[in-house]
Predicted model as a PDB file, atoms N, CA, C, CB and O in Angstrom, pLDDT in the B-factor column:
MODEL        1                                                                  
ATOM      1  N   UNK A   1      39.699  27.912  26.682  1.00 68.00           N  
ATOM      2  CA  UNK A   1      38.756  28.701  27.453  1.00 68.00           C  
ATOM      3  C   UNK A   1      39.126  30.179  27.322  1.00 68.00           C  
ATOM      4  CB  UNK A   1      38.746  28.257  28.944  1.00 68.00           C  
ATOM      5  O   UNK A   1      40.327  30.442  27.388  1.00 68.00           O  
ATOM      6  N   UNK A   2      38.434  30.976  27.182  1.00 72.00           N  
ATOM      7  CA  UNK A   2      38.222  32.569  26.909  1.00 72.00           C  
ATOM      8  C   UNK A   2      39.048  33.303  27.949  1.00 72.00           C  
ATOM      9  CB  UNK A   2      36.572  33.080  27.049  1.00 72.00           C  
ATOM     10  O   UNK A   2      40.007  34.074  27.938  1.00 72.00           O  
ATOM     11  N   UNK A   3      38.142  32.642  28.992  1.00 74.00           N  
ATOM     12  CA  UNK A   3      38.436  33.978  30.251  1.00 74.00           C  
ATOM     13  C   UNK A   3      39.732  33.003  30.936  1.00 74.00           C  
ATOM     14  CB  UNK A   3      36.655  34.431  31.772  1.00 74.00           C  
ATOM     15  O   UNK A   3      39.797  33.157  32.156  1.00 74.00           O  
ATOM     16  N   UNK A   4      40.502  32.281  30.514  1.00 78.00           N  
ATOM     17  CA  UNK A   4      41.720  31.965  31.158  1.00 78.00           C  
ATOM     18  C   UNK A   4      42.552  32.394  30.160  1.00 78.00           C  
ATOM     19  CB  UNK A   4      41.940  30.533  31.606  1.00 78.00           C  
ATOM     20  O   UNK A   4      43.607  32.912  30.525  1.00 78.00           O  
ATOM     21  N   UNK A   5      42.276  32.282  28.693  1.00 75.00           N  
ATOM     22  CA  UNK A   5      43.240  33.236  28.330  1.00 75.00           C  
ATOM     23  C   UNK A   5      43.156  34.822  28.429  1.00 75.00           C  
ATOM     24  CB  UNK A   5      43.442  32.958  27.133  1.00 75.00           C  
ATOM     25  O   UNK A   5      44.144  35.482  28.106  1.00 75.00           O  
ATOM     26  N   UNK A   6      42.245  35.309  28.774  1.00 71.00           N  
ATOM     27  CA  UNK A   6      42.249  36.918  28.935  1.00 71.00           C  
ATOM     28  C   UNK A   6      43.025  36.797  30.202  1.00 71.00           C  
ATOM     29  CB  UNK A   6      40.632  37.827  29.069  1.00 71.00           C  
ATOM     30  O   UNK A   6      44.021  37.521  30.186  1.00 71.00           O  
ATOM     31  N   UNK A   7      42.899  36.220  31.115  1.00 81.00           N  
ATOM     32  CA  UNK A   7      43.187  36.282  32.027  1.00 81.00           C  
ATOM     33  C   UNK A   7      44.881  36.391  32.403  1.00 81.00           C  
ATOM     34  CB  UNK A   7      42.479  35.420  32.385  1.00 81.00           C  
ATOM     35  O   UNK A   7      45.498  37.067  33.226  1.00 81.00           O  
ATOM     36  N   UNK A   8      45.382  35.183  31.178  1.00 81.00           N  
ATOM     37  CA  UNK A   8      46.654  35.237  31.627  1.00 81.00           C  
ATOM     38  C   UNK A   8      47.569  36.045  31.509  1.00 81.00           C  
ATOM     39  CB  UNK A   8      47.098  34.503  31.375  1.00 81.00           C  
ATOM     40  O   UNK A   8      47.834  36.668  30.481  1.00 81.00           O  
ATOM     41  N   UNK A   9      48.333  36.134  32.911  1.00 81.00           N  
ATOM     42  CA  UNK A   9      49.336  36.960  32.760  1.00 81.00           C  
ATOM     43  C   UNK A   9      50.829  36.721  31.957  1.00 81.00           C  
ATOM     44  CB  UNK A   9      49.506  37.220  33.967  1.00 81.00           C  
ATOM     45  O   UNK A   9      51.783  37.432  32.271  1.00 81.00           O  
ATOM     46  N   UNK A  10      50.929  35.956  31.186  1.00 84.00           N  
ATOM     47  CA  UNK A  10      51.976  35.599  30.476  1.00 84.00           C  
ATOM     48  C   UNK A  10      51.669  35.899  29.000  1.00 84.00           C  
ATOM     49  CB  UNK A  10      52.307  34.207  30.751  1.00 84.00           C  
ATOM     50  O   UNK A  10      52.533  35.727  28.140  1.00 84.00           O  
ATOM     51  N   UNK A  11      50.036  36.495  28.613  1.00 78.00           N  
ATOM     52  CA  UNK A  11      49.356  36.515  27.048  1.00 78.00           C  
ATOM     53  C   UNK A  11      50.452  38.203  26.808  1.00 78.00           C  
ATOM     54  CB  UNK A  11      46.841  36.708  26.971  1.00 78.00           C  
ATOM     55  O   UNK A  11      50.868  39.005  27.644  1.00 78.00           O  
ATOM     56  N   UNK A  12      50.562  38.164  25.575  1.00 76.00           N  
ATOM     57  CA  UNK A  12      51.196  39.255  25.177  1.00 76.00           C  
ATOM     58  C   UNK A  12      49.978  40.010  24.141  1.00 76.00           C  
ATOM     59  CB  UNK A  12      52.699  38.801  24.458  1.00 76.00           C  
ATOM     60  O   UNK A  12      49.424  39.440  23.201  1.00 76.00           O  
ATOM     61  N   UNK A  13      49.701  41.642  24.654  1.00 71.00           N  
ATOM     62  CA  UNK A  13      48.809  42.413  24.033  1.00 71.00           C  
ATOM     63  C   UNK A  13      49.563  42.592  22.739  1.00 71.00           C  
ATOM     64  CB  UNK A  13      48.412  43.698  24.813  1.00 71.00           C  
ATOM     65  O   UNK A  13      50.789  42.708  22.725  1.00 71.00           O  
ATOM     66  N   UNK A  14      48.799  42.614  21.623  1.00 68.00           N  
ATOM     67  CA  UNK A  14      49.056  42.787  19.997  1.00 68.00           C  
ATOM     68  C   UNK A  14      48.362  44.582  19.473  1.00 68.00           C  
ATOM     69  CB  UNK A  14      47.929  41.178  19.018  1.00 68.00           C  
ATOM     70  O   UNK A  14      47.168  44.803  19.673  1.00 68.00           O  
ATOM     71  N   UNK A  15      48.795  45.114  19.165  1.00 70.00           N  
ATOM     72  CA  UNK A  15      48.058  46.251  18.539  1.00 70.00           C  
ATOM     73  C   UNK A  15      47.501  45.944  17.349  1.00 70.00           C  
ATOM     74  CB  UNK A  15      48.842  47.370  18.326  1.00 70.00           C  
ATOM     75  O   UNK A  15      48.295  45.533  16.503  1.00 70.00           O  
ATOM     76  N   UNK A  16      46.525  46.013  17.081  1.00 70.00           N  
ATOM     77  CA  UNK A  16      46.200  45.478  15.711  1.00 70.00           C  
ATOM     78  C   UNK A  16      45.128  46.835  15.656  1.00 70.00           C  
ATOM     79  CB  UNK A  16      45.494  43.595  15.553  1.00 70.00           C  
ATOM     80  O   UNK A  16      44.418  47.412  16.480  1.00 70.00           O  
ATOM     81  N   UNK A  17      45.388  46.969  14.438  1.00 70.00           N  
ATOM     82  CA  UNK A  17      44.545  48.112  13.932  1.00 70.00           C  
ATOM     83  C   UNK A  17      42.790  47.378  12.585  1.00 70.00           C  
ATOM     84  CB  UNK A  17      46.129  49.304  12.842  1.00 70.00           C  
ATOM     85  O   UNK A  17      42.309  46.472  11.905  1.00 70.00           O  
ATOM     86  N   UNK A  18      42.705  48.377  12.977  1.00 70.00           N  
ATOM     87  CA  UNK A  18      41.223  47.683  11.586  1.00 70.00           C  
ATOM     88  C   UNK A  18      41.491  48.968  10.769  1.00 70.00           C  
ATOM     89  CB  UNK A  18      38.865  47.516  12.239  1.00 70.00           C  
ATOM     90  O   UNK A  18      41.635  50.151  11.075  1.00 70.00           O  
ATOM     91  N   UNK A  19      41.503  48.114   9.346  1.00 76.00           N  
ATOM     92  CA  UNK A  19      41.241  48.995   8.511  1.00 76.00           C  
ATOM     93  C   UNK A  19      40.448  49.040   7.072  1.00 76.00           C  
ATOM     94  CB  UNK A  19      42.237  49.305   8.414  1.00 76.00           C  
ATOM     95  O   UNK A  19      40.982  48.337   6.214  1.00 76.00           O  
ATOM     96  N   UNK A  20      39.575  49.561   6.766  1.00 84.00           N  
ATOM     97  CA  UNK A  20      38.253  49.460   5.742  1.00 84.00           C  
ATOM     98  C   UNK A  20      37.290  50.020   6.495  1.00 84.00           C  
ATOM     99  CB  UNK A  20      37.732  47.944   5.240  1.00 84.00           C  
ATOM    100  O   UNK A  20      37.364  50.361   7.676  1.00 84.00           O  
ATOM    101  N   UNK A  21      36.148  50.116   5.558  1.00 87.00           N  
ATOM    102  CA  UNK A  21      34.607  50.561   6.458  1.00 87.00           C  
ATOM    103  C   UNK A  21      34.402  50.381   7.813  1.00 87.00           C  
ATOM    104  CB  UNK A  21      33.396  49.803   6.021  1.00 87.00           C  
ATOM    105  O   UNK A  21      34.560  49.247   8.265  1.00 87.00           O  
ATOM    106  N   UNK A  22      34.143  51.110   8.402  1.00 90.00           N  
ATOM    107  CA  UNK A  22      33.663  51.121  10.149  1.00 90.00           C  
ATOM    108  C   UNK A  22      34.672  51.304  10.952  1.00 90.00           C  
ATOM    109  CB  UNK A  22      33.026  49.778  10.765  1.00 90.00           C  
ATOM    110  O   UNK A  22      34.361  51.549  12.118  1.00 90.00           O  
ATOM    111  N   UNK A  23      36.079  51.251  10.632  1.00 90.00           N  
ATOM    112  CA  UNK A  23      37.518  50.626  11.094  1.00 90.00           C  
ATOM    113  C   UNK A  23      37.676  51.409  12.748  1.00 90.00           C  
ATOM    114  CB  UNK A  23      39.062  51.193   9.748  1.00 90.00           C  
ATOM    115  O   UNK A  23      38.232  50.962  13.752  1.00 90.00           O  
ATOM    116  N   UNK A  24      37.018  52.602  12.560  1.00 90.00           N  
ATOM    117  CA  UNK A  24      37.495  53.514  14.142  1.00 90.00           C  
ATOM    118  C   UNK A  24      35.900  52.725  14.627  1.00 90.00           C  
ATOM    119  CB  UNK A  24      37.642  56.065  14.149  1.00 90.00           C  
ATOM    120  O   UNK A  24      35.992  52.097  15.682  1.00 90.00           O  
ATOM    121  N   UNK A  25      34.818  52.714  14.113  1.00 93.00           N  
ATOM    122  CA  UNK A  25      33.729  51.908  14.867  1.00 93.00           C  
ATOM    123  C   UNK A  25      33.940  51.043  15.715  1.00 93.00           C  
ATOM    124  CB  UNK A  25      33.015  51.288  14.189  1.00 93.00           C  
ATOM    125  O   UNK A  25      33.740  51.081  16.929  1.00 93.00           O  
ATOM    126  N   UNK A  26      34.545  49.871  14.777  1.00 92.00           N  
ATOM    127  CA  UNK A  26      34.848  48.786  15.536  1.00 92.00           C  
ATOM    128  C   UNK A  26      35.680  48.177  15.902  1.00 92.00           C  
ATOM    129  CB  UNK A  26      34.532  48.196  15.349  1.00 92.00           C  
ATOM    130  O   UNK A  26      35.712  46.962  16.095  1.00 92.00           O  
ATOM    131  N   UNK A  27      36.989  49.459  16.145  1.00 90.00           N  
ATOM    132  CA  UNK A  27      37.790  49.235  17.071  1.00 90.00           C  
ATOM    133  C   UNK A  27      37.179  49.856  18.688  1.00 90.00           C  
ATOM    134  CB  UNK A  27      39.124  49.857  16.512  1.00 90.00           C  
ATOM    135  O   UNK A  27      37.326  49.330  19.791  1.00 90.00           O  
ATOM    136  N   UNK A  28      36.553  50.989  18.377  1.00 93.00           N  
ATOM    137  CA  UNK A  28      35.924  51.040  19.565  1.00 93.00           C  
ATOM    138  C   UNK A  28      34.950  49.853  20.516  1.00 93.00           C  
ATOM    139  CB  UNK A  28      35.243  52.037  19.262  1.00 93.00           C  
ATOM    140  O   UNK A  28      34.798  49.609  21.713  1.00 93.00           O  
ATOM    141  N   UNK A  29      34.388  49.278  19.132  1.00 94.00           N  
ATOM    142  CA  UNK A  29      33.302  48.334  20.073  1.00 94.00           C  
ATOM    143  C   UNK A  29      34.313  47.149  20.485  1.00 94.00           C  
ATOM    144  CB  UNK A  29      31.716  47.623  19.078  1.00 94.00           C  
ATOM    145  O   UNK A  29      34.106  46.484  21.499  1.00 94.00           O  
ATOM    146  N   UNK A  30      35.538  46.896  19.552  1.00 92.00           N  
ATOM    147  CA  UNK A  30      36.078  45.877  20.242  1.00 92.00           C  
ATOM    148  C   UNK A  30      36.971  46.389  21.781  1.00 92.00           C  
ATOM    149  CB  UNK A  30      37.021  45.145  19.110  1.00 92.00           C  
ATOM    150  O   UNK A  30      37.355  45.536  22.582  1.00 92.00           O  
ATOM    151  N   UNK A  31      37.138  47.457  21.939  1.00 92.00           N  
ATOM    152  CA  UNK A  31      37.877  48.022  23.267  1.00 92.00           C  
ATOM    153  C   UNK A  31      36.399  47.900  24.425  1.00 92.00           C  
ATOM    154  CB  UNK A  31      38.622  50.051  22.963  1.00 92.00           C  
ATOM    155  O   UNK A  31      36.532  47.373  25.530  1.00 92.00           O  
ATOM    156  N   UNK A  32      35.242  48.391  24.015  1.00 95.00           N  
ATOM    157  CA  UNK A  32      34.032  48.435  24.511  1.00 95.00           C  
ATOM    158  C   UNK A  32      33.974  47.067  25.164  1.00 95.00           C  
ATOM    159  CB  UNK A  32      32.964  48.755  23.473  1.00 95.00           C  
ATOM    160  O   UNK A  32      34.236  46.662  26.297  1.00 95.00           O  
ATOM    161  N   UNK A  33      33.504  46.457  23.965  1.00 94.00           N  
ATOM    162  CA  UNK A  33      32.716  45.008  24.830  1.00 94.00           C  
ATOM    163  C   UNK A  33      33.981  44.407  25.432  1.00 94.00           C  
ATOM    164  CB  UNK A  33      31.790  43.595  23.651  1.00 94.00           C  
ATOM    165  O   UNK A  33      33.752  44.201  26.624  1.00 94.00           O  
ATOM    166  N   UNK A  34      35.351  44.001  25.073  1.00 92.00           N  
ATOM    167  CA  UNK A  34      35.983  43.467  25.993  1.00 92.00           C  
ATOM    168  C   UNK A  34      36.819  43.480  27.112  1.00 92.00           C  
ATOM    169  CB  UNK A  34      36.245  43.120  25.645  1.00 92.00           C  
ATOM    170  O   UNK A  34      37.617  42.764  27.718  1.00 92.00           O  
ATOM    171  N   UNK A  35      35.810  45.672  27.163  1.00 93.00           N  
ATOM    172  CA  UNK A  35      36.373  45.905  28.831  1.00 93.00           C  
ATOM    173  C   UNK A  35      35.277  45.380  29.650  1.00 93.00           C  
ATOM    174  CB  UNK A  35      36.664  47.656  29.359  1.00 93.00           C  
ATOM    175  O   UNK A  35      35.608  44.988  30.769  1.00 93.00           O  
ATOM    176  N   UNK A  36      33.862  45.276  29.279  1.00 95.00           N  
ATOM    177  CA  UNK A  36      32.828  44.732  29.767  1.00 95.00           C  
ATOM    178  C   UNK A  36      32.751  43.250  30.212  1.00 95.00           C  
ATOM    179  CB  UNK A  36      32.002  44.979  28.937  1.00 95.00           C  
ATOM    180  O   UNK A  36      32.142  42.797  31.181  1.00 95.00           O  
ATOM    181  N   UNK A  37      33.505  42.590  29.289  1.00 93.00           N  
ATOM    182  CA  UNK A  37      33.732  41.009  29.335  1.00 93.00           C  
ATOM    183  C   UNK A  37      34.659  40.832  30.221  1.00 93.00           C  
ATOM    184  CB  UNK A  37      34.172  40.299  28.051  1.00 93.00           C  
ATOM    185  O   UNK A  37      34.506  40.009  31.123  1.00 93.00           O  
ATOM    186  N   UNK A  38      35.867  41.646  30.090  1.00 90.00           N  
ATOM    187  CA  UNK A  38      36.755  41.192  31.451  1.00 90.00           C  
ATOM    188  C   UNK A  38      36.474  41.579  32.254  1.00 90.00           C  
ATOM    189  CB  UNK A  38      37.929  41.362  31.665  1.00 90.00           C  
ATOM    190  O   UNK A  38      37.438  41.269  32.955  1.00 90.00           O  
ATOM    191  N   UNK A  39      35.490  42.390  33.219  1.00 94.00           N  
ATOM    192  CA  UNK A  39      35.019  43.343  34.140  1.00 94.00           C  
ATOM    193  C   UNK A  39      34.129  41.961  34.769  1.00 94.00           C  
ATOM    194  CB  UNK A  39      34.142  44.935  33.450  1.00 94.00           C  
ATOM    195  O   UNK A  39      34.022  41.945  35.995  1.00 94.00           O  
ATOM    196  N   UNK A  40      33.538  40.896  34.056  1.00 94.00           N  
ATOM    197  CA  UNK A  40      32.495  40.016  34.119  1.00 94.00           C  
ATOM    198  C   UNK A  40      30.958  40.263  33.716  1.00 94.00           C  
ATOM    199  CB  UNK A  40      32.536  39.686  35.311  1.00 94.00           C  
ATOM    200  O   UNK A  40      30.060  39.421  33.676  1.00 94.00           O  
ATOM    201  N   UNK A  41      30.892  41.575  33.440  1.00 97.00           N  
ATOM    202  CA  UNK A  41      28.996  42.062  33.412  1.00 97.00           C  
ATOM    203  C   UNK A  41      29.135  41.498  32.316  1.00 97.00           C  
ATOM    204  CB  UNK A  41      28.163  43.858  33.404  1.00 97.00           C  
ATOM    205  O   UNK A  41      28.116  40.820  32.447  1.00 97.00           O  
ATOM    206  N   UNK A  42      29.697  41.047  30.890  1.00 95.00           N  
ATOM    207  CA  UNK A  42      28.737  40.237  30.014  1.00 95.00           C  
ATOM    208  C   UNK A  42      29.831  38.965  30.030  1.00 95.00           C  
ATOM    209  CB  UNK A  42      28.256  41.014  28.280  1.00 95.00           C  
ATOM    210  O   UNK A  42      31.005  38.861  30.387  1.00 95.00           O  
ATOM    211  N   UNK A  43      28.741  37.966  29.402  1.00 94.00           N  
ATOM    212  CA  UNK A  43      29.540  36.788  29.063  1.00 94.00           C  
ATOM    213  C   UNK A  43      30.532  37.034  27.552  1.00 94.00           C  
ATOM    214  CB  UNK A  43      28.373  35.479  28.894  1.00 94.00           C  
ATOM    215  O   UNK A  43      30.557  38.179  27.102  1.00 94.00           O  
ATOM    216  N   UNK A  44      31.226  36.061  26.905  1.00 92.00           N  
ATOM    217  CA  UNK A  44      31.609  36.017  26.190  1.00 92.00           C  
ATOM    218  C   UNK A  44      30.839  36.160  24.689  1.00 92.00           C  
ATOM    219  CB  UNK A  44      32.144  35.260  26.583  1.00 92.00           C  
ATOM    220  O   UNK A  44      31.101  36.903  23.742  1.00 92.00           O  
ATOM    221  N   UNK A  45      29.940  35.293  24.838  1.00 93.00           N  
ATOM    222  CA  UNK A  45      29.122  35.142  23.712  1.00 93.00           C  
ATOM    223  C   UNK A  45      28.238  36.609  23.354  1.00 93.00           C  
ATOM    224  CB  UNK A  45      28.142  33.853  24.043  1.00 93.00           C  
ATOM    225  O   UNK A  45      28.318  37.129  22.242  1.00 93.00           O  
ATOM    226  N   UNK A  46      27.418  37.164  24.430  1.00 95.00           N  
ATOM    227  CA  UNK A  46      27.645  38.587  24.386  1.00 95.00           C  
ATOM    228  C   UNK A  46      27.990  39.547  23.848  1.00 95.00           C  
ATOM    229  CB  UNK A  46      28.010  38.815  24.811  1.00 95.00           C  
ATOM    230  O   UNK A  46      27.335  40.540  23.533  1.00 95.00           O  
ATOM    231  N   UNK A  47      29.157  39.288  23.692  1.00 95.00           N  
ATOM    232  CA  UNK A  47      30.839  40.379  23.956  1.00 95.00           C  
ATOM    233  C   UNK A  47      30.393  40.451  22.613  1.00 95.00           C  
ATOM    234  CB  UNK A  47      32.899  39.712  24.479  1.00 95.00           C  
ATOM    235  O   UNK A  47      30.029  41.557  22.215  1.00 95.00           O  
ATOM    236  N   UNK A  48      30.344  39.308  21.695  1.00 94.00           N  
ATOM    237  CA  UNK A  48      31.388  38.433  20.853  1.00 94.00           C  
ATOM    238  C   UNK A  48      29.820  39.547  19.766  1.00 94.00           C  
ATOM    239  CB  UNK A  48      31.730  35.904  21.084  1.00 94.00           C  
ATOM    240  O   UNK A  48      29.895  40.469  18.955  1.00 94.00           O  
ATOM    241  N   UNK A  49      28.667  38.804  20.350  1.00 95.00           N  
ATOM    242  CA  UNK A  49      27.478  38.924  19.180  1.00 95.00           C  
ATOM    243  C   UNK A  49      27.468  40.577  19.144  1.00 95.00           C  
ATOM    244  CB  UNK A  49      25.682  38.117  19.680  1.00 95.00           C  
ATOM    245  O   UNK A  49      27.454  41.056  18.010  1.00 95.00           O  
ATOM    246  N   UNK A  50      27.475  41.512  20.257  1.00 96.00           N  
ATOM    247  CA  UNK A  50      27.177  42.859  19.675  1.00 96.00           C  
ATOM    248  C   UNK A  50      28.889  43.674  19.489  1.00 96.00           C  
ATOM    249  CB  UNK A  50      25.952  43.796  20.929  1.00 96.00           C  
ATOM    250  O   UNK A  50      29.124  44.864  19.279  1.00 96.00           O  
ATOM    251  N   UNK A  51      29.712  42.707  19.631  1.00 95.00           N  
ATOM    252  CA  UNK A  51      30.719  43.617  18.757  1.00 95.00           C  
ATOM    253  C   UNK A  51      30.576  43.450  17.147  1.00 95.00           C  
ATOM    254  CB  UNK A  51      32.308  43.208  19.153  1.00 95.00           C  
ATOM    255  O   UNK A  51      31.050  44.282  16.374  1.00 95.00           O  
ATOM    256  N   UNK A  52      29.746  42.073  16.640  1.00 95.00           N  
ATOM    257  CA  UNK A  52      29.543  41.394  15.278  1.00 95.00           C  
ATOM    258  C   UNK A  52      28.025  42.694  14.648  1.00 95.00           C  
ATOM    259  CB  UNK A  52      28.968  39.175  15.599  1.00 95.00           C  
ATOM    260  O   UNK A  52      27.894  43.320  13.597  1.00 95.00           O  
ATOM    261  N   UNK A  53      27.230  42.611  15.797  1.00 96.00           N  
ATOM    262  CA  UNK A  53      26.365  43.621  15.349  1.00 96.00           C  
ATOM    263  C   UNK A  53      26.479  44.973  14.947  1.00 96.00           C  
ATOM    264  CB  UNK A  53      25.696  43.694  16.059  1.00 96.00           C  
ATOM    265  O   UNK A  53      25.810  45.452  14.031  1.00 96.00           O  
ATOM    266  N   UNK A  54      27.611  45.824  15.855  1.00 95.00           N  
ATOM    267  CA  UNK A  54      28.293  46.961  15.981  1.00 95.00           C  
ATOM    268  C   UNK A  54      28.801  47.157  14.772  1.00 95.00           C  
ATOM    269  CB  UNK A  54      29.221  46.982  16.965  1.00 95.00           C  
ATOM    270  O   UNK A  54      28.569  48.173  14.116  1.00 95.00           O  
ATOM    271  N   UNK A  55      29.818  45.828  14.233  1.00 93.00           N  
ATOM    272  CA  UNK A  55      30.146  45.799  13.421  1.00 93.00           C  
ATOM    273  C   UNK A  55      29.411  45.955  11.739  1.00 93.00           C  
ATOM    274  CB  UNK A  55      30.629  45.029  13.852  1.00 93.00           C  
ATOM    275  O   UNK A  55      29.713  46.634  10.758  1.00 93.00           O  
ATOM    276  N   UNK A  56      28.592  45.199  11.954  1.00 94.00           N  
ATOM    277  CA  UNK A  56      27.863  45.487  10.887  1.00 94.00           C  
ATOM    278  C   UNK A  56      27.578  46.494  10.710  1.00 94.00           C  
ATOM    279  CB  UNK A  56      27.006  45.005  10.757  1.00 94.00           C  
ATOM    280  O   UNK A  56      27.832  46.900   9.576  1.00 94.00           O  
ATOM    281  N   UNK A  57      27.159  47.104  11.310  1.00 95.00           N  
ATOM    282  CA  UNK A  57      26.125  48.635  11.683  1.00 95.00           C  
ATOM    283  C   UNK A  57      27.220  49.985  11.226  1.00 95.00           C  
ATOM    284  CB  UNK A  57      25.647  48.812  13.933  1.00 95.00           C  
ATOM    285  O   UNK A  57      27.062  51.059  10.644  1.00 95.00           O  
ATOM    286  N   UNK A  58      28.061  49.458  11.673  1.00 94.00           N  
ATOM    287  CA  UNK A  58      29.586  50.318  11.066  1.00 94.00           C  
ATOM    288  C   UNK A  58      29.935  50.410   9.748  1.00 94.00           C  
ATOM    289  CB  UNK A  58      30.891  49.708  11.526  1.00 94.00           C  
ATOM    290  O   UNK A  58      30.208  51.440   9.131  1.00 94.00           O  
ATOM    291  N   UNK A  59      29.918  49.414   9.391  1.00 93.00           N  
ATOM    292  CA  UNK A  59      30.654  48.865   7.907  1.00 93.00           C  
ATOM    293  C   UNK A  59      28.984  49.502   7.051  1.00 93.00           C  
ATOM    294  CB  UNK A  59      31.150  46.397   7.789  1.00 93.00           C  
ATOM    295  O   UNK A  59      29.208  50.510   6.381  1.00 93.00           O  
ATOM    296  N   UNK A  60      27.730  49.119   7.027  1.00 93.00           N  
ATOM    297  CA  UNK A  60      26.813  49.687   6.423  1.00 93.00           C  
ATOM    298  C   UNK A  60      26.743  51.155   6.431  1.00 93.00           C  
ATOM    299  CB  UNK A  60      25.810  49.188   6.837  1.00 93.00           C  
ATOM    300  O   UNK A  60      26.493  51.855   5.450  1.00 93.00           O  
ATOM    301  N   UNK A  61      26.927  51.457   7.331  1.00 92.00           N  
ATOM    302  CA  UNK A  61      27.040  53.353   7.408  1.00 92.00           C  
ATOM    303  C   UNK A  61      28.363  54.415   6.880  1.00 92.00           C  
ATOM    304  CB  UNK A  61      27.021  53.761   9.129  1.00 92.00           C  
ATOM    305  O   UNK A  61      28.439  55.637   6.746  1.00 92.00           O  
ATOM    306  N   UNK A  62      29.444  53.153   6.638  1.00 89.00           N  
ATOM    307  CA  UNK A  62      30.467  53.894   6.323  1.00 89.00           C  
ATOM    308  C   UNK A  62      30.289  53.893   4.993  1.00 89.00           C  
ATOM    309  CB  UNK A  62      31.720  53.489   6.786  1.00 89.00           C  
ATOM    310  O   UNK A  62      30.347  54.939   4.347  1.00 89.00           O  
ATOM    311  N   UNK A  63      30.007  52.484   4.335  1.00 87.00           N  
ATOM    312  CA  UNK A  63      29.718  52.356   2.643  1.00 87.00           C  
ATOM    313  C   UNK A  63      28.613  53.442   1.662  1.00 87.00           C  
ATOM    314  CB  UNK A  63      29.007  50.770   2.478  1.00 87.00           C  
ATOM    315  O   UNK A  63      28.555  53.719   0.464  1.00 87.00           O  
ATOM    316  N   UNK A  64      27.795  53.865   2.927  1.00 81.00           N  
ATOM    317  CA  UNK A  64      26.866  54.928   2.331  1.00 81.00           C  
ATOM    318  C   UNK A  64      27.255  56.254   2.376  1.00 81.00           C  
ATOM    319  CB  UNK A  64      25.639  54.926   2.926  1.00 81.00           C  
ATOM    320  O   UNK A  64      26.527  57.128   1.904  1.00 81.00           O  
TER     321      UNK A  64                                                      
ENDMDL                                                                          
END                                                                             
């Protein structure tokens, strides 16, 4: 389950960087949607589809 592992307090945060086309994009949208998701205003699936959209949208604009 999603929100029991966000939740837990024993999960250890990872820094992970992105790197290629969009890379500062969609690290933002991933900080974005899953302050929104843990906050509760979106669900997971949500989170999940417009960080994938973001993503795209990133990676096409950087290649041009």
């Amino acid at each position: 389950d999603c929100k029991k592992a966000w939740f837990d307090s024993g999960r250890k945060a990872l820094s992970e960087k992105s790197i290629g086309y969009g890379d500062a994009a969609i690290s933002q949208a991933i900080s974005e949607e899953g302050q929104l998701y843990g906050k509760g205003a979106e669900s997971i699936d949500d989170a999940v589809t417009k960080i994938q959209d973001k993503a795209n949208r990133a990676i096409e604009e950087d290649k041009q």
